[in-house]
N, C-alpha and C positions, 0 to 999 in steps of 0.2 A: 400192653403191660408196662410203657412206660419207659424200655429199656435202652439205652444211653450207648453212644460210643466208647465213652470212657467205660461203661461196665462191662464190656465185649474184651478192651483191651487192656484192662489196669486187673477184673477182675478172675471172668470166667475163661476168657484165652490160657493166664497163666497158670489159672487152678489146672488147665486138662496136662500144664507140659510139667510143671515143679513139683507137686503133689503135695502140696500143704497151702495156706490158702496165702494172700499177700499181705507182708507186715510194712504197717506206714512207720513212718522216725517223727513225724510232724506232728503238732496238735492240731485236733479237729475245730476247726473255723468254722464250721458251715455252721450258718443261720439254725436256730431249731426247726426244725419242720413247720410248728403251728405260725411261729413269724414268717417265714416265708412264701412269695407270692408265689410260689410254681406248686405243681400238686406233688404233691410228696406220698409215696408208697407207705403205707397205716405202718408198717416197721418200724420207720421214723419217728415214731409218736413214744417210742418204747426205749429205755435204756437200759442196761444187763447191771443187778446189783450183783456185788461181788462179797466173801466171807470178810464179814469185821473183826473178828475177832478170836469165836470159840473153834472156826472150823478150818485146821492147817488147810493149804494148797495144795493137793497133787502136784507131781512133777507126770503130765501123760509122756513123758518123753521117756523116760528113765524108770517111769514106773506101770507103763507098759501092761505089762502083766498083768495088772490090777484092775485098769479099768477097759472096760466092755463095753463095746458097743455094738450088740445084741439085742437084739428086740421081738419079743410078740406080738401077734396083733391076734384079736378074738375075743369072743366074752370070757369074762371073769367070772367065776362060779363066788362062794361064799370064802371068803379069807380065814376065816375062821375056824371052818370044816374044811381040812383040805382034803380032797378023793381025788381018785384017778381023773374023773373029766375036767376034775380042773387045769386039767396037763393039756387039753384038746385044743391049743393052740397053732398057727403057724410060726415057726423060729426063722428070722430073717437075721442076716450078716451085718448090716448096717442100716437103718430106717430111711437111705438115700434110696430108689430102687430104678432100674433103668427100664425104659419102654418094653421091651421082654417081660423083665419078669415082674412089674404091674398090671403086663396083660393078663397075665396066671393068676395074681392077684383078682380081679376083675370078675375072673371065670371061675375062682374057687365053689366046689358044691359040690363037698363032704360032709358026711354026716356030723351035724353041730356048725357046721362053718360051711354058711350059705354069702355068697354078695350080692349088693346091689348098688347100681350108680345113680347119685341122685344130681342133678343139676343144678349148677352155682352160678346164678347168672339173673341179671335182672333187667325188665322191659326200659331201652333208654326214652322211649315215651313217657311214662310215668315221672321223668327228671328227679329230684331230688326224692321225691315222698317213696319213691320205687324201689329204693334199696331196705329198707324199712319195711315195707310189703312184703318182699323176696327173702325176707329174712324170716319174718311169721310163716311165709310158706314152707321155707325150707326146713325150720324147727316141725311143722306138724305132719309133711313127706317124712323126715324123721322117723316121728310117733306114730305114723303109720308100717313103714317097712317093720320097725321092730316088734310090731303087733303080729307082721304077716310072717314072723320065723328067723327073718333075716339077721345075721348076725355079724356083718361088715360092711360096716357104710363107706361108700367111695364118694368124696365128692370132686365134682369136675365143671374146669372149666372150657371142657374142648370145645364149647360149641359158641364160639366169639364172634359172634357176625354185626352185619350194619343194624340190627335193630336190639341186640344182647348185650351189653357190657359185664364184666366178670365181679361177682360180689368180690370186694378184698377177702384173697383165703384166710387171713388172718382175723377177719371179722369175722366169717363162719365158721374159721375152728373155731377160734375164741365162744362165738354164741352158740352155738350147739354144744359145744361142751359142757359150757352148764346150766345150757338149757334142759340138757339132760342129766345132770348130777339134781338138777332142782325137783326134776321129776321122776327121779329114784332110778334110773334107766340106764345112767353111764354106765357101769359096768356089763350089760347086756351085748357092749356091741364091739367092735375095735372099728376106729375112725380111720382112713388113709386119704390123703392128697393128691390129687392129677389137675398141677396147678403150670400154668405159664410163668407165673409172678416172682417165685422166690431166685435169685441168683448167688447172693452174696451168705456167710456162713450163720448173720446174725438174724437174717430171714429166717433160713432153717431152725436154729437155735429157738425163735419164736413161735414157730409151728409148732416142734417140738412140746416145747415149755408149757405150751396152753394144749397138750393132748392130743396131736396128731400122733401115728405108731408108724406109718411108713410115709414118705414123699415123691411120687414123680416131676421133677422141676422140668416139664419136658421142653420148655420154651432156650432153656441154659445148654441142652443137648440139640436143639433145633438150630441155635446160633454156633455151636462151634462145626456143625457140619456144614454152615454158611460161611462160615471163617475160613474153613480150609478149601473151601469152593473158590475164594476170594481170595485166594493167596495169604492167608490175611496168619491162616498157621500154616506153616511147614516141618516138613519132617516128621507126620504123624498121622497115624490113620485113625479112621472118626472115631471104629470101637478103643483104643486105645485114648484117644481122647477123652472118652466118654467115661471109659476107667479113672482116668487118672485124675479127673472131675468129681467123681464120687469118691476117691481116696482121700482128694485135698478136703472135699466137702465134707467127711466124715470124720476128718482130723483134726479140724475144725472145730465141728460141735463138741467132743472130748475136751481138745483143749481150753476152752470156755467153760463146761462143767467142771472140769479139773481145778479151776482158780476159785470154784464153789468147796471145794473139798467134794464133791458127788463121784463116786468112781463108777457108775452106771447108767448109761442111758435112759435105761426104765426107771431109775428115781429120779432124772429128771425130768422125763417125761410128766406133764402137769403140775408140772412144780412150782410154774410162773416165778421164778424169780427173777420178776422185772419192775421197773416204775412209771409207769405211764408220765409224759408229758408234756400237756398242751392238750388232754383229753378230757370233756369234762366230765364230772364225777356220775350223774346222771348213765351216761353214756359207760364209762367201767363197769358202774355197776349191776348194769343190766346185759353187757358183753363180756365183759373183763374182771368175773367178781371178785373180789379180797385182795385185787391187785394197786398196790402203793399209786399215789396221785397225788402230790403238793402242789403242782401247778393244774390248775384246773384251763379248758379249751374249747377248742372245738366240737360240736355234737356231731350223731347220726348223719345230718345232713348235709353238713361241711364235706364227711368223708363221702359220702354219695356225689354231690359235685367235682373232687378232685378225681375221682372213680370216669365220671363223667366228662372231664378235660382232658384226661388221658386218650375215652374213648374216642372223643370227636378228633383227637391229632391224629389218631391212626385210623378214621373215618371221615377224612375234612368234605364241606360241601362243593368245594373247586376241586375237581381231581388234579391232583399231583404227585409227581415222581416219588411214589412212594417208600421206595427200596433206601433212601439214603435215612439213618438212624439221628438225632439231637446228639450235639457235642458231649452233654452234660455238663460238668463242672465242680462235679462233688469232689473228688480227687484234687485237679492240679491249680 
């Protein structure tokens, strides 16, 4: 997944111990993603627009109260008609959810809210043309669960091995998402994440934004219980870590909605307001629909290859000492 020393300890270390996420003072220098030669996480490709004008800023700090971050996940009955089943949802605290209670998620099967786990992962044999494959398949796994009853799709990457590399989540929320608003479907299902990929609050923020309803980031709760293995945290036991990881994480995406004027999670949930850049337009428009793009970029395939070079680092053909993580460099 790509994940960096400086991201262990500039980002997700400090999120488990301060509980709010970490504020830089500096301007961001780094290269855009499409010009740079290292593979860059599809996140990169996106920047968060903010109100111009007609819609003041929250203060979530001060005004608290207000905004909520509260979330359902389930199908949606008719908006229009509203009746009692349309209340048959689950209510969750925060759309962050930890390994517990995404396994209850997982094994929901009550009546109206049934799951299922569908696989997010594509053959690295296929190379380039495979992510593109694994994507038609996963849209029409899709259209099949929700034919069979099913009414929460989980998508997952737990099954990472030497011959699987993990679709970017954020290209299969993004494409399922309207892959199923195009096929009248979206609201039938509620979508949730069991991703390694997301660490940082603007990840989330884009899961979110393109219609995820819950997240397991498990890869960001796998490293700080290797951190504190490593000396690397102290003073702090994992499930406490793991709280205070979802608190900063949760604090996070508020505070980012908040500079929208949005005071609720569920209106910004699919609300995309982001601008794609360095994507090209092709490529939005058939993953990322109605989402802003001036600079046009990379295709389907570009992002299948950095998908790809990420794999082969943490699969190299010369075995080697695997355990030590890339400096990074996006920070310092």
């Amino acid at each position: 997944f790509g994940y960096t020393f400086e991201d262990l300890k500039i980002f997700v270390g400090p999120m488990s111990k301060v509980g709010r996420d970490p504020v830089g003072s500096m301007g961001n220098d780094a290269p855009l993603a499409v010009l740079s030669n290292k593979p860059h996480l599809l996140y990169n490709y996106f920047k968060q627009l903010f109100a111009q004008v007609t819609n003041p800023p929250l203060d979530p700090l001060k005004e608290e109260v207000i905004t909520s971050a509260d979330i359902t996940i389930g199908p949606e009955r008719n908006l229009l008609v509203p009746e009692p089943k349309s209340c048959r949802q689950i209510h969750i605290n925060t759309p962050v959810l930890t390994n517990e209670e995404f396994e209850q998620l997982c094994n929901v099967d009550l009546p109206g809210l049934k799951a299922i786990t569908i696989p997010m992962l594509f053959d690295v044999a296929d190379g380039e043309a495979g992510l593109e494959k694994a994507m038609v398949k996963l849209c029409a796994a899709a259209d099949q669960t929700i034919k069979d009853g099913y009414t929460i799709l989980i998508l997952s990457d737990r099954g990472v091995d030497k011959d699987h590399a993990p679709i970017p989540a954020l290209l299969a929320m993004g494409g399922l998402h309207h892959h199923l608003i195009r096929e009248g479907k979206r609201t039938k299902v509620g979508i949730a994440l069991e991703t390694g990929e997301p660490r940082e609050v603007h990840h989330l923020c884009l899961l979110i934004g393109y219609g995820a309803q819950a997240i397991n980031p498990y890869m960001a709760y796998e490293s700080l219980a290797d951190m504190i293995n490593e000396k690397q945290l102290t003073d702090i036991t994992y499930s406490d870590a793991v709280k205070g990881y979802i608190k900063s994480a949760t604090k996070g995406v508020v505070k980012v909605m908040a500079k929208m004027g949005i005071s609720t999670i569920k209106s910004y949930r699919g609300a995309q307001i982001f601008e794609a850049v360095g994507l090209s337009q092709k490529t939005v428009d058939k993953y990322f629909t109605w989402t802003d793009s001036r600079i046009e970029g990379i295709g389907i395939k570009v992002i299948a290859k950095e998908a790809l070079m990420r794999h082969h680092n943490a699969y190299p053909e010369i075995p080697v000492n695997g355990s030590t993580l890339d400096v990074g460099g996006q920070f310092h």
